[in-house]
C-alpha positions, 0 to 999 in steps of 0.5 A, spaced: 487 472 512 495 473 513 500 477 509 498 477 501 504 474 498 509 477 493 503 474 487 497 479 490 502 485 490 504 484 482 497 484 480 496 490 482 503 493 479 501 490 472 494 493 472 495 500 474 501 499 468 506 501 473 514 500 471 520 497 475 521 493 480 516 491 483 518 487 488 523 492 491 516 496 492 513 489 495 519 488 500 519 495 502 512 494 504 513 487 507 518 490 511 515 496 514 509 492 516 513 487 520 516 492 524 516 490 532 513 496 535 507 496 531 501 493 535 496 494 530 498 497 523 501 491 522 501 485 517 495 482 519 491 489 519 493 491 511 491 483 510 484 484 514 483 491 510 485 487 503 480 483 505 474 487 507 475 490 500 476 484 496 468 483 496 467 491 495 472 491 489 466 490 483 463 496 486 468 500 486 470 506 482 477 506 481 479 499 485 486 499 484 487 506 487 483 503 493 488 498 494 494 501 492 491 506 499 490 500 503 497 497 502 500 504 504 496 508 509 499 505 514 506 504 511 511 508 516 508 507 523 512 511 527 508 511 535 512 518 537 511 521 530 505 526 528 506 525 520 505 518 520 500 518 515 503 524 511 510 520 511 505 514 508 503 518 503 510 521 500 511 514 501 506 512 497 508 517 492 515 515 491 512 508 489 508 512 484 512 516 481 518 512 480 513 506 477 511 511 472 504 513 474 505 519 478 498 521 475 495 517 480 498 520 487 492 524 488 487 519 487 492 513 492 494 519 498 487 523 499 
């Protein structure tokens, strides 16, 4: 699977009734994974993850949590840094927060 096209990602805004932008949050994730120093917590990791997923997506509980964690648990990648999962976290956060679903934080971040 290659990187989920800019279609996938706005499947998902509509489902979890997000507001905004879309796209911004799109680019912004697009960009983040296509950093040259990431070796493995790139583009084609989040698309095997989607795509390990997919499959599993009836059984699961809360599916659009699930997807959103899996776009961004690796979404700032910095190799020297020790707080990159809680920087993918806050980041995470912001996108919520500011697509009007800061009720599902806690269920994307932990």
């Amino acid at each position: 699977m290659t990187w989920p096209g800019p279609e996938r990602w706005h499947r998902l805004w509509q489902a979890i009734g997000a507001k905004g932008d879309e796209s911004r949050w799109y680019a912004i994730l697009t960009q983040a994974y296509a950093e040259q120093h990431r070796a493995y917590h790139n583009q084609q990791h989040i698309a095997d993850c989607l795509a390990e997923f997919d499959p599993m997506r009836p059984v699961a509980k809360q599916p659009d949590t699930v997807e959103l964690a899996l776009w961004f648990h690796d979404a700032v990648y910095d190799p020297k840094a020790a707080d990159n999962e809680e920087q993918s976290a806050a980041l995470a956060r912001r996108c919520l927060e500011e697509g009007g679903r800061a009720e599902l934080v806690d269920a994307v971040v932990t």
